[in-house]
C-alpha positions in Angstrom: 101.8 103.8 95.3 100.2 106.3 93.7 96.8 108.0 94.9 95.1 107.4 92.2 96.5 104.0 90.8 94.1 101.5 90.4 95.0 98.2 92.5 94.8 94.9 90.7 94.6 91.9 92.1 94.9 88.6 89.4 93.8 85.2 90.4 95.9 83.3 87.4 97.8 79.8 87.7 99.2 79.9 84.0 103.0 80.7 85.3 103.5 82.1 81.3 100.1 85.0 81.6 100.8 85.7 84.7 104.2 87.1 83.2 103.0 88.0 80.4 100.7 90.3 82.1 103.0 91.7 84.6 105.2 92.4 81.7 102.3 94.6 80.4 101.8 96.5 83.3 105.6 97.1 83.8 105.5 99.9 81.0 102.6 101.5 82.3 101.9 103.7 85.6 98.1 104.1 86.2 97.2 100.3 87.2 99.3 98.9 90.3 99.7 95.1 90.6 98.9 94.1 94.0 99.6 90.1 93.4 99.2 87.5 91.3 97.3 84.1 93.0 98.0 80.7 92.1 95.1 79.2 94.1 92.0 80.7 94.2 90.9 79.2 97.9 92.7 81.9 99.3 91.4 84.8 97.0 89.0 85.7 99.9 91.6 86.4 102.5 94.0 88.0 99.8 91.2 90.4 98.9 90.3 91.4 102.5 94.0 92.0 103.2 95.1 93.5 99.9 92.0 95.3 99.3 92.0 95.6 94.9 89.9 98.1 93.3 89.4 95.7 90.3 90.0 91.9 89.8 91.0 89.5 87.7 89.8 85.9 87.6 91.1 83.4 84.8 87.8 81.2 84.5 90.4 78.6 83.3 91.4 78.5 87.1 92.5 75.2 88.0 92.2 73.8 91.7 90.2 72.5 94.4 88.4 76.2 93.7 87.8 76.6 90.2 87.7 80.1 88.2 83.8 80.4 87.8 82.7 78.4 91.2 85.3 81.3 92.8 83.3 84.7 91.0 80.5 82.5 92.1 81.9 82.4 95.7 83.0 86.0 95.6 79.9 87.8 94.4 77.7 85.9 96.8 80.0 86.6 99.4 79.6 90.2 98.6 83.0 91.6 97.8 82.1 94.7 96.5 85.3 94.4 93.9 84.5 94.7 90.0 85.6 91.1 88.6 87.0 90.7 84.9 87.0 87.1 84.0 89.5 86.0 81.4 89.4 83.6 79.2 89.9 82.1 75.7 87.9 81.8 72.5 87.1 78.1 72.9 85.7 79.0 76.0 83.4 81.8 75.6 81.9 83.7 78.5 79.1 86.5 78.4 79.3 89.9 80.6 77.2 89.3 83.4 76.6 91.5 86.5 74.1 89.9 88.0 76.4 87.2 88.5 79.4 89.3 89.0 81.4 89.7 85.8 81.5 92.9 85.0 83.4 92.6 81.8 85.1 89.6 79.9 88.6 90.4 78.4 89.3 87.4 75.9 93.0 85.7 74.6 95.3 87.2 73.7 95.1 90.4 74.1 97.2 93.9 74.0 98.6 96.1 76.7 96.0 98.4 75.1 92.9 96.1 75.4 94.5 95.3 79.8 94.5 98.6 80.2 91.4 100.1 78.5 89.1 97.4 80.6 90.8 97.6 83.5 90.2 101.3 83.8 86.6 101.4 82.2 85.5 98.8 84.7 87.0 100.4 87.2 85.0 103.9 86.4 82.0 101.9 85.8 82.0 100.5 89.2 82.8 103.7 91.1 79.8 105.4 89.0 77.2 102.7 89.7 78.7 103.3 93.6 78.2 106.6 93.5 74.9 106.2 91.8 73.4 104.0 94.6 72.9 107.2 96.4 75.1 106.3 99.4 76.5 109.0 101.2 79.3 108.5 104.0 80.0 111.7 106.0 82.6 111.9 108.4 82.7 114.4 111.2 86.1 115.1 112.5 87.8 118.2 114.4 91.6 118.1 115.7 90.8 119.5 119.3 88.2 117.3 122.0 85.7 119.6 123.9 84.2 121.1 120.4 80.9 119.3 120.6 82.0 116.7 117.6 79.9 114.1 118.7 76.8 115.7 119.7 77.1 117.1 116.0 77.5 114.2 114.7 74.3 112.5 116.5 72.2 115.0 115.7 73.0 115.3 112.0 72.8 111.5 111.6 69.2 111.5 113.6 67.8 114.7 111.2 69.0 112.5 108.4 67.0 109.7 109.8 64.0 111.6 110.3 63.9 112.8 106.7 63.6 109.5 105.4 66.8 108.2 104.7 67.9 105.2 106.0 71.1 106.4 108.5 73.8 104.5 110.2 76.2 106.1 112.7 79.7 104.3 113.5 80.9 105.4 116.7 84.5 105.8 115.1 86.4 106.7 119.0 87.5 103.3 119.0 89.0 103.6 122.4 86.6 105.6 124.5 83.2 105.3 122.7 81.8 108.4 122.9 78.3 107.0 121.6 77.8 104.5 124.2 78.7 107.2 127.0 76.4 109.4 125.2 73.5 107.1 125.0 74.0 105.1 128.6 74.0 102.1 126.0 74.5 99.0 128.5 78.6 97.4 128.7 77.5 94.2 127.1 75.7 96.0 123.7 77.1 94.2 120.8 80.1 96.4 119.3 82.3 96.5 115.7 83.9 93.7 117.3 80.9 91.0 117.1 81.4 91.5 113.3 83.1 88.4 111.4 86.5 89.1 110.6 86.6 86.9 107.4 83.4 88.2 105.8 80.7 90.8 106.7 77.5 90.2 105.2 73.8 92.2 105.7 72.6 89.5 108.3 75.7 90.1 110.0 74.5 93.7 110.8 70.9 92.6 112.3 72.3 91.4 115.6 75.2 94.0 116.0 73.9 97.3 115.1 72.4 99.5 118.1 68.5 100.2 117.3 68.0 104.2 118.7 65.1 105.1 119.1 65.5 108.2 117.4 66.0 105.9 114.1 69.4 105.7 113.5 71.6 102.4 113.6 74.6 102.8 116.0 77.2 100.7 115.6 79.2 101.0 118.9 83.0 101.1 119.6 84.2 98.1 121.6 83.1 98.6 125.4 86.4 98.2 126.9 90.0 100.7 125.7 92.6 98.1 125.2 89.5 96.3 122.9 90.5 99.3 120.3 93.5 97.4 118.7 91.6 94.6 117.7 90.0 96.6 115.0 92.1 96.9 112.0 91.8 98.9 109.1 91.5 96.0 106.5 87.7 95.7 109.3 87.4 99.3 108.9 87.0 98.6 104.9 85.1 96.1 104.9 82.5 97.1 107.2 82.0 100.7 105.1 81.5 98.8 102.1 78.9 96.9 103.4 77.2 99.7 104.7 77.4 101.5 102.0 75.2 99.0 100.2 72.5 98.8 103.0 72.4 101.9 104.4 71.4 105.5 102.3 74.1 107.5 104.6 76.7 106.8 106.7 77.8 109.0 109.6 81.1 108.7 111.4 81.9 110.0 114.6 85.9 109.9 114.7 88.4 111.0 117.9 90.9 113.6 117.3 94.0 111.9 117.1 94.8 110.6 113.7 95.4 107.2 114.6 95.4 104.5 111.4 91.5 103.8 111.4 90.8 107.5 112.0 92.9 107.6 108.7 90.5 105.2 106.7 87.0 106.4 107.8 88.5 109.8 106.4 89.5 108.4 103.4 87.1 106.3 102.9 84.4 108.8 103.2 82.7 111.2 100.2 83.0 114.5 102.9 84.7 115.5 105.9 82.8 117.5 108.4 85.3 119.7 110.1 84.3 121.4 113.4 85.5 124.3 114.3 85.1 126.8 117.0 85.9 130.4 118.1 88.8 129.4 119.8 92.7 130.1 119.2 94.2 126.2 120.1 91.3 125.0 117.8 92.2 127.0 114.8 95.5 126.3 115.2 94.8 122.9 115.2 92.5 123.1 112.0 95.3 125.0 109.7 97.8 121.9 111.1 95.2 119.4 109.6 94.7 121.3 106.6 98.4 120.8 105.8 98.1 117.4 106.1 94.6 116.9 104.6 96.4 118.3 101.2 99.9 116.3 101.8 97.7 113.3 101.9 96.2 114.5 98.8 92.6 115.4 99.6 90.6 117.7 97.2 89.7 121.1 99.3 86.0 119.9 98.2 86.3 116.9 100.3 86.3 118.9 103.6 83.5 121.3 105.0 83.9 123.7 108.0 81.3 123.6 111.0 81.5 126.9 113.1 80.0 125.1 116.0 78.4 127.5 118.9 78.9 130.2 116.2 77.3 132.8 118.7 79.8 132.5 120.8 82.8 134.5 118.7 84.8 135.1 122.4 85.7 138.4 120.6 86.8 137.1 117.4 85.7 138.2 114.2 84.0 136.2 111.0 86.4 137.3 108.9 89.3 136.4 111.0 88.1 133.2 111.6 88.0 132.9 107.4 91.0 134.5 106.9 92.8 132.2 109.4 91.6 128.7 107.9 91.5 130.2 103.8 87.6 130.7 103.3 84.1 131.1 104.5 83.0 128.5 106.6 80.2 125.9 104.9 78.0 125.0 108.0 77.5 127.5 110.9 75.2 126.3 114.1 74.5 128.1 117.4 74.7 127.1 120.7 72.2 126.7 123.7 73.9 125.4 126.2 70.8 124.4 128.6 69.0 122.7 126.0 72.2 120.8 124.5 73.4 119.9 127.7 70.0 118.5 129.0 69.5 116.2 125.8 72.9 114.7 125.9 72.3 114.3 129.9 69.1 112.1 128.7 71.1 110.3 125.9 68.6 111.7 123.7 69.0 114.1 120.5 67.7 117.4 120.8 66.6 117.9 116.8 63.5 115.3 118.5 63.1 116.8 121.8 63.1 120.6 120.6 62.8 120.8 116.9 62.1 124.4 116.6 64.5 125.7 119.0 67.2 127.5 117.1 70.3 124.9 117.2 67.9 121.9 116.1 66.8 123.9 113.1 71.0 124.9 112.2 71.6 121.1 112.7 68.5 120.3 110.4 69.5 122.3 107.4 73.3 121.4 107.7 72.0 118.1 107.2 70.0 119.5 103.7 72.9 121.4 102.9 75.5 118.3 103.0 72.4 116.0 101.0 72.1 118.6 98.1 71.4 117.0 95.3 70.5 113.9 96.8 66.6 113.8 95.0 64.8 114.5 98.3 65.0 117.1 100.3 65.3 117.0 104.2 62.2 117.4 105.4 60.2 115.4 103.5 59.6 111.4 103.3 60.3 109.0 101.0 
């Protein structure tokens, strides 16, 4: 499937428009027919498992779940999937997005007409998204040892402290790196407390971690082999829920590029990428560059951290540049004592020492990644 297809999902008992449509979309190549659902009491599970970009609902829908009592169900529910309802002239049915139906494509109707709503709901959705103001930032590097996660607390809590309401996902799925880092207690609520069916906003009040420092944590199971019971198809739907509650998400993520590693990044509007004045690390950082463009990431998506950027070992700026293909974004210092000490006390150290020279790197970073958002760090809303 192509990158950029946009996944469909119909929820159509009518054996003859269910062909009919598929035959529409046969000719075509920018809309990709995930399935087409006879019964509409399993459209929730479909959804979560074949996660759509846009769907289909004929209100017509016959069934112990009928085609208007599931949008109903759906948009209540939370979904966050665009839904076209379909009907027919004798029936007819307003736009209406307080309730969920973004658009109304009536019978019959041309390739043309399938294609043009389809698309134009789809933009519309992804710009009222993007509009919302919700920024998800992942911070990633391909070697341990590079100071990722302290990064990635400290950026999350100067994002806090500025106003914005901030989440941080402790994304090391396995080892939880957060709840090591904040001598959080083995029997904190973790992603696994989350419903598996649906996540909704008062799902969030008793899981997430409340820090101190203002962020909301939440924590990666508190036992390894507990990894595997998160799945991707969680992974989704926990991000878009956030996404609607929270101004910006932070992601702390392991090295390895495991499957859920994989969807935080993609997911995600950037890509923090720490690097460091170290040979194995750069090395490491060209490999993922490969692969961030044979996955098909824009260059734009990823940013470069130089991360203890006083500390070259010998090596040069411009080496560094020339070795990775640019100028790094984002550079902070380090200071060993005071970083050290914070994370010792599970505590971040843009609070503890906010003028000393690392807290203030970490602080404009985090104005530098929000550019454009309508205030700047520093001050409230």
């Amino acid at each position: 499937m192509g990158k950029d297809q946009i996944r469909l999902l119909i929820v159509e008992d009518v054996p003859q428009v269910a062909q009919y449509i598929r035959g529409l979309l046969n000719s075509q190549s920018a809309i990709s027919l995930l399935d087409v659902l006879t019964d509409g009491s399993k459209a929730v599970g479909q959804i979560s498992q074949l996660r759509p970009d846009v769907l289909v609902v004929d209100a017509l829908l016959q069934g112990r779940v009928k085609g208007l009592q599931l949008v109903d169900q759906l948009h209540s529910g939370g979904i966050g999937v665009p839904i076209i309802v379909l009907t027919v002239p004798q029936h007819p049915i307003e736009p209406d997005p307080e309730r969920g139906i973004q658009a109304v494509l009536m019978m019959p109707f041309s390739g043309f007409d399938l294609m043009n709503k389809v698309s134009g709901v789809h933009r519309s959705f992804q710009a009222s998204e993007e509009a919302a103001g919700s920024r998800v930032l992942t911070v990633f590097a391909p070697k341990g040892g590079v100071g990722k996660t302290t990064v990635a607390f400290n950026l999350a809590v100067a994002m806090a402290q500025a106003g914005r309401s901030t989440a941080l996902i402790d994304g090391n799925l396995q080892f939880g790196d957060l709840r090591s880092l904040l001598k959080v207690p083995p029997d904190a609520p973790s992603i696994l407390d989350l419903p598996t069916d649906r996540v909704q906003e008062s799902d969030l009040a008793d899981v997430m971690w409340r820090d101190p420092s203002g962020v909301d944590i939440l924590l990666a199971p508190p036992r390894i082999e507990q990894a595997e019971m998160v799945t991707v198809r969680d992974v989704d739907k926990i991000l878009s829920l956030l996404r609607r509650v929270y101004a910006v998400v932070v992601i702390d993520t392991p090295a390895a590029l495991t499957d859920t590693t994989l969807s935080f990044l993609d997911a995600c509007d950037t890509i923090i990428e720490i690097v460091t004045f170290d040979s194995t690390t750069i090395h490491n950082t060209l490999a993922m560059a490969d692969t961030f463009r044979s996955i098909g990431y824009s260059p734009s998506k990823v940013r470069y951290l130089v991360n203890r950027a006083d500390s070259s070992g010998g090596m040069d700026l411009n080496e560094l540049a020339k070795a990775i293909g640019r100028v790094p974004e984002h550079f902070v210092v380090s200071d060993g004592r005071l970083v050290i000490e914070a994370n010792n006390g599970g505590v971040p150290f843009v609070l503890t020492e906010p003028g000393a020279q690392v807290s203030l790197d970490i602080i404009r970073v985090a104005s530098e990644l929000l550019v454009g958002d309508r205030v700047p760090v520093g001050a409230r809303r």
